[in-house]
C-alpha positions as a Markdown table, in Angstrom:
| # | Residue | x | y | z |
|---|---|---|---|---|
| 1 | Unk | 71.6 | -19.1 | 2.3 |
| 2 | Unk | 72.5 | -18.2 | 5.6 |
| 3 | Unk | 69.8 | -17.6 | 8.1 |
| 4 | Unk | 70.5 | -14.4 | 9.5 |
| 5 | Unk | 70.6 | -13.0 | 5.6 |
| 6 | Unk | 67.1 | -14.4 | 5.1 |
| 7 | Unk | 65.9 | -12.4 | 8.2 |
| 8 | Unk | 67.5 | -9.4 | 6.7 |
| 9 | Unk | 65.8 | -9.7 | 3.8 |
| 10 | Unk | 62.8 | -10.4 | 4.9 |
| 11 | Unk | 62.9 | -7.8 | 7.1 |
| 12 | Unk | 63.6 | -5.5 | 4.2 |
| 13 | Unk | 61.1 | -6.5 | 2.2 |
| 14 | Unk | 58.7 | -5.7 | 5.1 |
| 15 | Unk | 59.4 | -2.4 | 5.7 |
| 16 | Unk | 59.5 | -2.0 | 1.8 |
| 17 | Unk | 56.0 | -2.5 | 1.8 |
| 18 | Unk | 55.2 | -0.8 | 5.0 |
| 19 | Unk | 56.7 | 2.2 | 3.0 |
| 20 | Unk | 54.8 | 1.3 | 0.0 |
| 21 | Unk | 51.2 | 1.1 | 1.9 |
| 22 | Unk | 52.0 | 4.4 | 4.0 |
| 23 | Unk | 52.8 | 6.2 | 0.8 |
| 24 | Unk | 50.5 | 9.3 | 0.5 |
| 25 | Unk | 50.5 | 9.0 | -3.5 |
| 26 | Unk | 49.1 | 4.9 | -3.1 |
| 27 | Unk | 46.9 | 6.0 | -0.1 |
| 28 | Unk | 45.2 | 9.0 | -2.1 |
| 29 | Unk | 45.1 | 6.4 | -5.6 |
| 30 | Unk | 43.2 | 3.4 | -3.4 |
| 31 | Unk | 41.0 | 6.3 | -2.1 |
| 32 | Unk | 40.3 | 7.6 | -5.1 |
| 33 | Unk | 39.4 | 4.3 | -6.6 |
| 34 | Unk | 37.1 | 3.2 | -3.9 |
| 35 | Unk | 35.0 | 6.2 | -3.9 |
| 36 | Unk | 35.3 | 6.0 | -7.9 |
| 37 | Unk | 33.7 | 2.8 | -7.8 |
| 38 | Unk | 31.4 | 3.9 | -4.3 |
| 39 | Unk | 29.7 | 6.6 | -6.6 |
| 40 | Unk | 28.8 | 4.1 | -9.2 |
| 41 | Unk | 27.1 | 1.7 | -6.7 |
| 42 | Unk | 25.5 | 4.8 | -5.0 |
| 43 | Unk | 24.4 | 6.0 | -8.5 |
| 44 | Unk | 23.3 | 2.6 | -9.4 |
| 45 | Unk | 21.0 | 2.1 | -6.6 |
| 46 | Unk | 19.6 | 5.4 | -6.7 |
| 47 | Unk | 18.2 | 5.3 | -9.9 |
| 48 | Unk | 16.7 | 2.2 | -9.1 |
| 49 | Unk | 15.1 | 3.9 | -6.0 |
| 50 | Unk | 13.8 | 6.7 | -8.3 |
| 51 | Unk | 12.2 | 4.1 | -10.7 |
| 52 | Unk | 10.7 | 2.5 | -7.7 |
| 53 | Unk | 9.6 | 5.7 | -6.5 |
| 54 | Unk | 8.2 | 6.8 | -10.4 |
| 55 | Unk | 6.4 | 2.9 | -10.2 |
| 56 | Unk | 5.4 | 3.4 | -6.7 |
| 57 | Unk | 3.0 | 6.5 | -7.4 |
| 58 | Unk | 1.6 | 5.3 | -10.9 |
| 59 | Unk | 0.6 | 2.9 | -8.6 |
| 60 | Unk | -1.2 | 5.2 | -6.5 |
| 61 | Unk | -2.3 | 7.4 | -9.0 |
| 62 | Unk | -4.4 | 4.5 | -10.5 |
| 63 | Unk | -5.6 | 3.4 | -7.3 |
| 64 | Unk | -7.3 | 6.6 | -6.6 |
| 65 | Unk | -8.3 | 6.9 | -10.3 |
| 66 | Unk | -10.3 | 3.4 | -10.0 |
| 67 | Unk | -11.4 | 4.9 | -6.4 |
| 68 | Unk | -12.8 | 7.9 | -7.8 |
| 69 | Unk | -14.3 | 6.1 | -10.5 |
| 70 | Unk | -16.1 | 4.1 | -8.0 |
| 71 | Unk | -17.7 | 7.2 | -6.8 |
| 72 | Unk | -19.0 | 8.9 | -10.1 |
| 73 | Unk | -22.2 | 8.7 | -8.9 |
| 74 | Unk | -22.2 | 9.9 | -5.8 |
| 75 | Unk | -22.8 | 13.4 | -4.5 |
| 76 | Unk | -22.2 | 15.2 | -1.1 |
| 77 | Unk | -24.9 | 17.5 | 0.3 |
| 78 | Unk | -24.1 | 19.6 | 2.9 |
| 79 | Unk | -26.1 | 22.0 | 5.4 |
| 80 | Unk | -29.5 | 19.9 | 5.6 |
| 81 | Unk | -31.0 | 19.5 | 9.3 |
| 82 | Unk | -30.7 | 16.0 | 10.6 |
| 83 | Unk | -34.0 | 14.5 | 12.4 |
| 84 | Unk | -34.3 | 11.3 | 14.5 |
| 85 | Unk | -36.2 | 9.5 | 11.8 |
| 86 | Unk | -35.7 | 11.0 | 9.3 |
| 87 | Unk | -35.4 | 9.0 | 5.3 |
| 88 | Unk | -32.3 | 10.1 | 3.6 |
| 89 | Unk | -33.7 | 9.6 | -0.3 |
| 90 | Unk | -37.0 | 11.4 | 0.5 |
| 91 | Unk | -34.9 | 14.0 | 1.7 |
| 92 | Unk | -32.8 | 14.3 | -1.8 |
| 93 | Unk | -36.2 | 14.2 | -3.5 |
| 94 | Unk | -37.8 | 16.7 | -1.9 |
| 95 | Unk | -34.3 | 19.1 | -2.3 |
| 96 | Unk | -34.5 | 18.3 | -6.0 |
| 97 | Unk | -38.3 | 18.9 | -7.0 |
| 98 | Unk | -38.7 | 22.3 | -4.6 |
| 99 | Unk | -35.2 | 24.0 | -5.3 |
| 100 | Unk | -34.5 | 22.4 | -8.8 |
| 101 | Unk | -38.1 | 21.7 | -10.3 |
| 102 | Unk | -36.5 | 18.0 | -10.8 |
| 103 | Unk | -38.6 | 14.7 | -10.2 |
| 104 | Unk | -36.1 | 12.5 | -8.8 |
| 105 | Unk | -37.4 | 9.4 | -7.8 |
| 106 | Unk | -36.5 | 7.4 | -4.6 |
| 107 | Unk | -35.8 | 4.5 | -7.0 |
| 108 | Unk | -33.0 | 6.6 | -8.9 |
| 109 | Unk | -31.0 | 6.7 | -5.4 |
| 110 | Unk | -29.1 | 3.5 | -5.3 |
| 111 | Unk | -28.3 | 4.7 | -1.6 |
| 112 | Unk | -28.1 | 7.8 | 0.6 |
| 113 | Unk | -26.8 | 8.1 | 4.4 |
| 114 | Unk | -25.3 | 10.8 | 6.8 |
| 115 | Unk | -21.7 | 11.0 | 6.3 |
| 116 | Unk | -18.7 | 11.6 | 9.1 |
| 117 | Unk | -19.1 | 14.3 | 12.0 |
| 118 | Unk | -21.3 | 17.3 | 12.3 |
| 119 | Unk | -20.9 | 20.2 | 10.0 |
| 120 | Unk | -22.4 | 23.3 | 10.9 |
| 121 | Unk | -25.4 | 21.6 | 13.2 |
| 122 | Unk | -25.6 | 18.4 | 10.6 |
| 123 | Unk | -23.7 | 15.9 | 8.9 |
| 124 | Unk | -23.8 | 15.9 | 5.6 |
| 125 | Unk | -25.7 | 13.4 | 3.2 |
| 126 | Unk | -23.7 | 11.1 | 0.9 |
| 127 | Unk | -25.9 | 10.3 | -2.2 |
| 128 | Unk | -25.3 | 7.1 | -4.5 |
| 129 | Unk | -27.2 | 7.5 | -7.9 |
| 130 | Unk | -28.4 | 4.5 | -10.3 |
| 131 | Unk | -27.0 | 6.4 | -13.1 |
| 132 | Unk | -24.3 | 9.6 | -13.5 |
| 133 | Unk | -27.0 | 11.2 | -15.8 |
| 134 | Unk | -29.0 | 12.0 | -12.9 |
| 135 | Unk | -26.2 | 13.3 | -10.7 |
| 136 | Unk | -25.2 | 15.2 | -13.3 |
| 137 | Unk | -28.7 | 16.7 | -13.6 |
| 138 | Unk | -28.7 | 17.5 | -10.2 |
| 139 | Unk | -25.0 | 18.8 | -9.9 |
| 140 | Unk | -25.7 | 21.2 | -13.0 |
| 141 | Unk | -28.3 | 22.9 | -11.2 |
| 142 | Unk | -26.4 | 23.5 | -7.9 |
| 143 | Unk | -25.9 | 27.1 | -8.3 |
| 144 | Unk | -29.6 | 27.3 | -7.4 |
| 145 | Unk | -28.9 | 27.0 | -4.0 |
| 146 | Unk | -26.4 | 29.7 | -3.8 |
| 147 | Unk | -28.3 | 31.8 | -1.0 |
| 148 | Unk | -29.3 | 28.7 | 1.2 |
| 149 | Unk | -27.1 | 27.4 | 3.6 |
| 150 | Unk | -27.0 | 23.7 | 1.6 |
| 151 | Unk | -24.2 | 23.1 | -0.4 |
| 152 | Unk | -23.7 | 20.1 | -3.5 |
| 153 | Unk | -20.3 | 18.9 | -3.5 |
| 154 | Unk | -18.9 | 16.1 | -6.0 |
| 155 | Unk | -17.4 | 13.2 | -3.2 |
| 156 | Unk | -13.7 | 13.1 | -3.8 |
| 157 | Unk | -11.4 | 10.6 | -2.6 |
| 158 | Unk | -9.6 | 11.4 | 0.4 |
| 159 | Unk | -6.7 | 12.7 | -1.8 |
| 160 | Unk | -8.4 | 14.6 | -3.8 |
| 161 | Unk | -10.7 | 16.5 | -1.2 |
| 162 | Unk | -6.2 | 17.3 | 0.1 |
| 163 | Unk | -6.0 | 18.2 | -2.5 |
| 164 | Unk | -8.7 | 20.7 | -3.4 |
| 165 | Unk | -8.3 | 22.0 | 0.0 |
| 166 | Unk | -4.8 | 23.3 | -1.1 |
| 167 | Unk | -5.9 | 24.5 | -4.3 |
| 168 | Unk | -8.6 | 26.8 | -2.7 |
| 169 | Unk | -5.8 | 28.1 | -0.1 |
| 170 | Unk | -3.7 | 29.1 | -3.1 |
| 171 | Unk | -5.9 | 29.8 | -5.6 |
| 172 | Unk | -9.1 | 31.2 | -3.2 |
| 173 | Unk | -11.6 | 29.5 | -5.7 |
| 174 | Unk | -11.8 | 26.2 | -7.0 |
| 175 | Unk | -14.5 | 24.1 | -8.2 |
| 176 | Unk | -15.0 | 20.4 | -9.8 |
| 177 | Unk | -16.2 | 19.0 | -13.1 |
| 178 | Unk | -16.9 | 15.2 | -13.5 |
| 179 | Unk | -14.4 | 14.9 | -9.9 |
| 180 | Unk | -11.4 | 17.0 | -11.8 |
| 181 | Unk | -10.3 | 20.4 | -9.9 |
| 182 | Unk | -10.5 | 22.8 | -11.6 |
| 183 | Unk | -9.1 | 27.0 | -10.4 |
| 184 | Unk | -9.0 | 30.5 | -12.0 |
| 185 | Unk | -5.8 | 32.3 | -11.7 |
| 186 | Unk | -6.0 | 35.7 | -13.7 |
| 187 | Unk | -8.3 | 35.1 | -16.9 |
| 188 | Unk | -6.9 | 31.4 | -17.0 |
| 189 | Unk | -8.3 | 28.0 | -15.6 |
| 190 | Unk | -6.3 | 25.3 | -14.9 |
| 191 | Unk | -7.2 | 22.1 | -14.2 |
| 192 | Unk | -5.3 | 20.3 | -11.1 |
| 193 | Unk | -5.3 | 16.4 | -11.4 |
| 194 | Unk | -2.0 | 16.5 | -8.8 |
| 195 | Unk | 0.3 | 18.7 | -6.4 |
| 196 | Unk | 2.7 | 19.2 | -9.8 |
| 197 | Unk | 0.2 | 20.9 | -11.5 |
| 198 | Unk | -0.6 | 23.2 | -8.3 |
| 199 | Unk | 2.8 | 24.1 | -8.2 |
| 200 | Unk | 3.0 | 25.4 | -11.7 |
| 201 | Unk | 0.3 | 28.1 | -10.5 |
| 202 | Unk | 2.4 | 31.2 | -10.2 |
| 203 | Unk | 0.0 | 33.7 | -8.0 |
């Protein structure tokens, strides 16, 4: 075959498939395949991501549920004048027999120390109990101090105390039972264990 004829066809061939690959109809069919099978990865990934996501807060959920836990015992009192040497359980003790008519031993506090930065002229007291029967005692009968300026709070996690700061923004009362929230909305309480369940509250 001659060379010049080769050339021609090759050259005809070429612009054959330069015609081919500029046609609009093959353009659009690539592009419509690519993203086809773009989609699927994209799709693909992202539920992955959301079952990451789904794993990732079970995770924290349970972390602040064995935190919590941790801290069953424990109570927060508010609003008590701090002293230079003062004793922390003799304090609690004292609270307990002249506003609750309660014996509470020292040696039923575990532990007990000021807590964080001054509130209203004090820091508050963190209380550890030996046993949740005694906190609960003493948490039952915290109503008692309703016109004093000291206040008995259950100690929350960090996420939690968020938490309960939100509920009482958008609810205006809240309280806790055994470290659940707890809010009234109309004649019906609902109990908050996450940001999903606050969002449900229709004020």
């Amino acid at each position: 075959m001659p060379t010049d004829r080769v050339l021609r066809d090759d050259t005809s061939i070429i612009q054959i498939v330069e015609k081919v690959l500029k046609s609009d109809v093959l353009l659009n069919k690539i592009s419509k395949i690519i993203g086809e099978k773009t989609a699927e990865i994209i799709k693909c990934y992202q539920e992955k991501v959301d079952l990451l996501e789904t794993k990732l807060e079970k995770a924290y959920e349970d972390i602040d549920a064995l935190e919590q836990y941790s801290r069953r015992n424990n109570l927060r009192v508010y609003g008590i004048p701090e002293t230079a040497s003062e004793n922390t359980n003799d304090i609690i003790s004292s609270l307990c027999k002249n506003k609750f008519g309660l014996e509470i031993p020292s040696s039923s506090i575990d532990c007990s120390h000021r807590l964080g930065k001054v509130e209203n002229g004090s820091r508050p007291i963190l209380v550890k109990f030996c046993n949740r029967d005694v906190k609960q005692q003493i948490y039952n009968n915290k109503r008692k101090l309703k016109v004093t300026k000291t206040i008995i709070r259950e100690d929350l996690t960090k996420k939690r105390m968020s938490l309960m700061k939100d509920v009482l923004k958008k609810c205006g009362s809240a309280w806790t039972t055994n470290c659940s929230i707890f809010a009234k909305h109309g004649n019906k309480v609902y109990k908050i264990n996450s940001y999903n369940d606050l969002d449900k509250i229709v004020i």
